[in-house]
N, C-alpha and C positions, 0 to 999 in steps of 0.2 A: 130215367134210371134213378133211385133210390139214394140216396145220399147213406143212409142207413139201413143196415140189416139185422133184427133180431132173431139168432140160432136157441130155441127152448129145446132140449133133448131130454125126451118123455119117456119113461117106464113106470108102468101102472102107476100113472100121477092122480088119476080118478079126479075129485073136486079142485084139485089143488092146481090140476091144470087148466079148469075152467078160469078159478082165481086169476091165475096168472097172466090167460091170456085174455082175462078183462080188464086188468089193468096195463097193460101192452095199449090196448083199444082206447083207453082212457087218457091217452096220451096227448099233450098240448101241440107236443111236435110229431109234424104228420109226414117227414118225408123221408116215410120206412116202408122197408116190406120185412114181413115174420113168416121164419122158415121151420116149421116144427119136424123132428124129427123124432119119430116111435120106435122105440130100439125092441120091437115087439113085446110090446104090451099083451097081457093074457087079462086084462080087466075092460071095462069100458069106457075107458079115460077119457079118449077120441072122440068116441061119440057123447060121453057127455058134456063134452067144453067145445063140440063144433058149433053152436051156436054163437060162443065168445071168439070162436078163431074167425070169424071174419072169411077175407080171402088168404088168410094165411097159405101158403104153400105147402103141404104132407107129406112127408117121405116117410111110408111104412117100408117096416125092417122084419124080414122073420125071425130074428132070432136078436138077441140081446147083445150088441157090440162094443157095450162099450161108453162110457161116459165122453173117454177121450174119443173114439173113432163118430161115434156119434154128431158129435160136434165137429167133426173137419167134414162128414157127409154135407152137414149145413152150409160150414164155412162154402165150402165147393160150390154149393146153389147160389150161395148169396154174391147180390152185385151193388152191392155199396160199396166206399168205401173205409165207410166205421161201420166194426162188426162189434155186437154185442152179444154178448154169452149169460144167459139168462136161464136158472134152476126152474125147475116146474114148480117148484115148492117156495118161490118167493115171489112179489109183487113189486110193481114199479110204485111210487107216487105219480101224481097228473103229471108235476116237470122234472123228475128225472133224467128223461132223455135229455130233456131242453137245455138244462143243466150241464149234463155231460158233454154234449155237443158243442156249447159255450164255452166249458176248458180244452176241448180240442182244439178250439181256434185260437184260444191265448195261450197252447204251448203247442205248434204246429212241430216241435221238433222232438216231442214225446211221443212213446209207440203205446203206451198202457194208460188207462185212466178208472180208478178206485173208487165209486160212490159209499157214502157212508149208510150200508148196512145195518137196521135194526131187528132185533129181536121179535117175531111176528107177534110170539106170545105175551110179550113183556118191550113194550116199544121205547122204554127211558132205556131198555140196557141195548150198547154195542153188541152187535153179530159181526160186524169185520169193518175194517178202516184202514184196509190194506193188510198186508200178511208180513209178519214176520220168521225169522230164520235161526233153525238151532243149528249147531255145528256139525253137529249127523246126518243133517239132510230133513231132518223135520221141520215144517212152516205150521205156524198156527196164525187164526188170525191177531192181528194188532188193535186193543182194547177188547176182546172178549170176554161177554158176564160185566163190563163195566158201567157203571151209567153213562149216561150221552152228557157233556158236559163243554167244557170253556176248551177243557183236550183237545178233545173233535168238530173245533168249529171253526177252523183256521183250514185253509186251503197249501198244501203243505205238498214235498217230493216224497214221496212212501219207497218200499222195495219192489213190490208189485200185487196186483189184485187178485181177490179171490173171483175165481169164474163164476162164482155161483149167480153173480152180479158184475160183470167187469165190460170195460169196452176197449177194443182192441183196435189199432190203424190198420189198415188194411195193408200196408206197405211193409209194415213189421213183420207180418207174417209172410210176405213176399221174400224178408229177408233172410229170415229166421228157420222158417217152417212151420206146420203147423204141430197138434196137440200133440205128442209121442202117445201111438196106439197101445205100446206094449203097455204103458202105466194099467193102461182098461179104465182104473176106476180111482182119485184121491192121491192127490200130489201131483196131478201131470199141472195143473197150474201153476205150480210153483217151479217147474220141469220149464216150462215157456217161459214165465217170465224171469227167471236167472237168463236162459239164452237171451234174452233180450238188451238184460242188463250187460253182460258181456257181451255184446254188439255196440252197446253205449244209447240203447234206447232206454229214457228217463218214464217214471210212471208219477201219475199226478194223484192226490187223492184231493174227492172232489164233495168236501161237505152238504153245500146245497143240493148234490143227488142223493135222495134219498130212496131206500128200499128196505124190503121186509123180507127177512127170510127167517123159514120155519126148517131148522140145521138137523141135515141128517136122515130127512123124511124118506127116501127112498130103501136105501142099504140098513138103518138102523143107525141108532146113535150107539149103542154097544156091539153091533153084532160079528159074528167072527168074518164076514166078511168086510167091514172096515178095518180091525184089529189087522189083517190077513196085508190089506193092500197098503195098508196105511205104512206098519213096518218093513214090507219090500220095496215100497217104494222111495222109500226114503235112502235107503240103500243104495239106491238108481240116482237119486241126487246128490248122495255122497260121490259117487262115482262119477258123475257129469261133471259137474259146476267147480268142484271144493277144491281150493289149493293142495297140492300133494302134501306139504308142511303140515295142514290141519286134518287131510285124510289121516295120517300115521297117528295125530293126538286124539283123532277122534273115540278109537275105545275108551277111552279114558273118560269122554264126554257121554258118553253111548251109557258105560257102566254107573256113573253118576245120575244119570236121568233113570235106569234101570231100579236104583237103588233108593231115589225118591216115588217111584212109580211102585214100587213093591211096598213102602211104607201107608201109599196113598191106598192099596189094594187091599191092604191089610185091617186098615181104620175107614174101610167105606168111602174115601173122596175122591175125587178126580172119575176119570174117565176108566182108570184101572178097575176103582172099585164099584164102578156100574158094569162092567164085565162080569165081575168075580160072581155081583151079585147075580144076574141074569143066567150064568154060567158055575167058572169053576176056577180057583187056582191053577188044575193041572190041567184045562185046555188052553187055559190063555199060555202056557210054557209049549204045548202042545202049534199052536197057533204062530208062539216066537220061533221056533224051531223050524215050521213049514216056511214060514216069512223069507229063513236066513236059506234054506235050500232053494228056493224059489231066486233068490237076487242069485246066489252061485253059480244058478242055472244059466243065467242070462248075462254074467260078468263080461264073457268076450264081447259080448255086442252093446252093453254100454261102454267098453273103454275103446270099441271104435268110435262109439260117437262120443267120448270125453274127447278124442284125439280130432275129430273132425270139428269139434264148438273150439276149442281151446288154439284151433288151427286159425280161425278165424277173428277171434276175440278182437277186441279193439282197448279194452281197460290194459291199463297197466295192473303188474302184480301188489304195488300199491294201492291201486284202488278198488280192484277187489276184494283184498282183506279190508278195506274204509267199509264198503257195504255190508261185512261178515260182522263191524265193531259196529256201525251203528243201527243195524235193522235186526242187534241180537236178539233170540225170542229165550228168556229166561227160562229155567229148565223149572223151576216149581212153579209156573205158570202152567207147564206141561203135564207133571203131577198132577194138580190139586185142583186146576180148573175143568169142570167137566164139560 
């Protein structure tokens, strides 16, 4: 049995999933098995990267499930137990895993572990180095668009990883549960790993793993369906995770980011103004609006599960406003950076 299981969840990843699962294969450390899962694909993806999958394991999907369901299908196959959650659109280095595998053993009492993520296209700048936390429920990652530096080369406790690259204990999710299906698509990782941290599972960020990811390749880096999930779902982590204290100030935070993000939309930067540009000022209000009907929709069944995490919690209420103060993600980081 496998010590290790790589979960890749594929829709129309085309080259990108041959890429990735040739560097899966390229790996120093061999005692994995790779579970791909095709959340139906309408391209040739499959077949054009079955020569890099090896004996990989297929689970074809007729229809599109799901980022997050996608990845508990995997999770469900796989029999190791370290699981890794691995984007079609990013690559491993030769010891990445080896890497990661090596901090799992020097913090056996961590459930999350963070490689540091590069830029595919531009490999001096950070893609993610663990993810940080706005008050609203929005995570970005931590060093994004930065260069790679003296920062990120210390082996350090993070808040938790981006999935697009992250490796998970398998126990954690035993404790925890796995991805929340409802998310579908953006933030359900940051949806897991708060639960996790409110269990009192610690996450490591692990410099020497190195990977490459190419952000956004599947959904669109502007498109209205990131814009769509991104802001409900964030919604759904307001409502899980947040101390009741901060849910009530958070309009305030919500209107604040609103208000730098409408300057950024205005004058072309951030992530706003690649929308506006692609699009339009009055879908992206269009888009806020469905966002906020969409979380409405679903409010009783997240505050059963606030009541059901928050039942089990193991932090003090002290210490999770400590992780609210020190894994804050600055709000015109979330304007301006795209």
């Amino acid at each position: 049995m496998p010590r290790v299981s790589i979960v890749i969840v594929n829709f129309n990843g085309g080259a990108l999933l041959r890429e990735c699962a040739a560097s899966v294969a390229a790996q120093t450390y061999r005692d994995v098995e790779t579970i791909v899962v095709d959340n139906g694909s309408t391209d040739d993806s499959v077949a054009a990267a079955r020569g890099a999958l090896g004996d990989a394991t297929l689970v074809r999907l007729e229809t599109n499930t799901g980022f997050a369901s996608g990845n508990n299908l995997g999770i469900a196959r796989a029999s190791g137990e370290l699981i890794v959650t691995l984007n079609n659109d990013a690559r491993l280095t030769p010891t990445c895993l080896a890497e990661l595998v090596a901090a799992a053993d020097r913090h056996p009492d961590a459930g999350m572990f963070a490689p540091k993520v590069l830029v595919s296209t531009d490999p001096t700048r950070i893609d993610s180095a663990g993810l940080l936390l706005y008050v609203d429920g929005v995570h970005r990652a931590r060093g994004w668009q930065e260069l790679d530096g003296v920062r990120f080369a210390h082996e350090d406790e993070v808040l938790f990883p981006c999935a697009s690259v992250a490796l998970y204990r398998r126990s954690m999710f035993d404790d925890v549960g796995l991805f929340d299906e409802e998310y579908f698509l953006y933030l359900e990782d940051g949806d897991l790993g708060m639960r996790g941290r409110l269990r009192g599972w610690a996450c490591w960020y692990v410099p020497r793993a190195v990977a490459l990811h190419l952000k956004s390749s599947t959904a669109g880096k502007h498109s209205k369906v990131k814009a769509y999930y991104v802001e409900r779902n964030r919604i759904f982590n307001l409502l899980k995770h947040t101390p009741l204290p901060l849910i009530a100030l958070s309009p305030l935070a919500t209107l604040y980011r609103y208000a730098l993000q409408a300057f950024a939309a205005l004058t072309g930067r951030g992530a706003s103004g690649g929308f506006v540009r692609d699009y339009s000022h009055g879908e992206l209000l269009r888009i806020l609006l469905r966002s906020y009907v969409g979380a409405l929709r679903a409010l009783p069944a997240m505050w059963r599960k606030r009541r059901a995490i928050y039942g089990r919690r193991l932090l003090s209420r002290r210490e999770i406003y400590a992780l609210f103060i020190r894994y804050r993600l600055p709000a015109r980081d979330l304007a301006f950076k795209d």
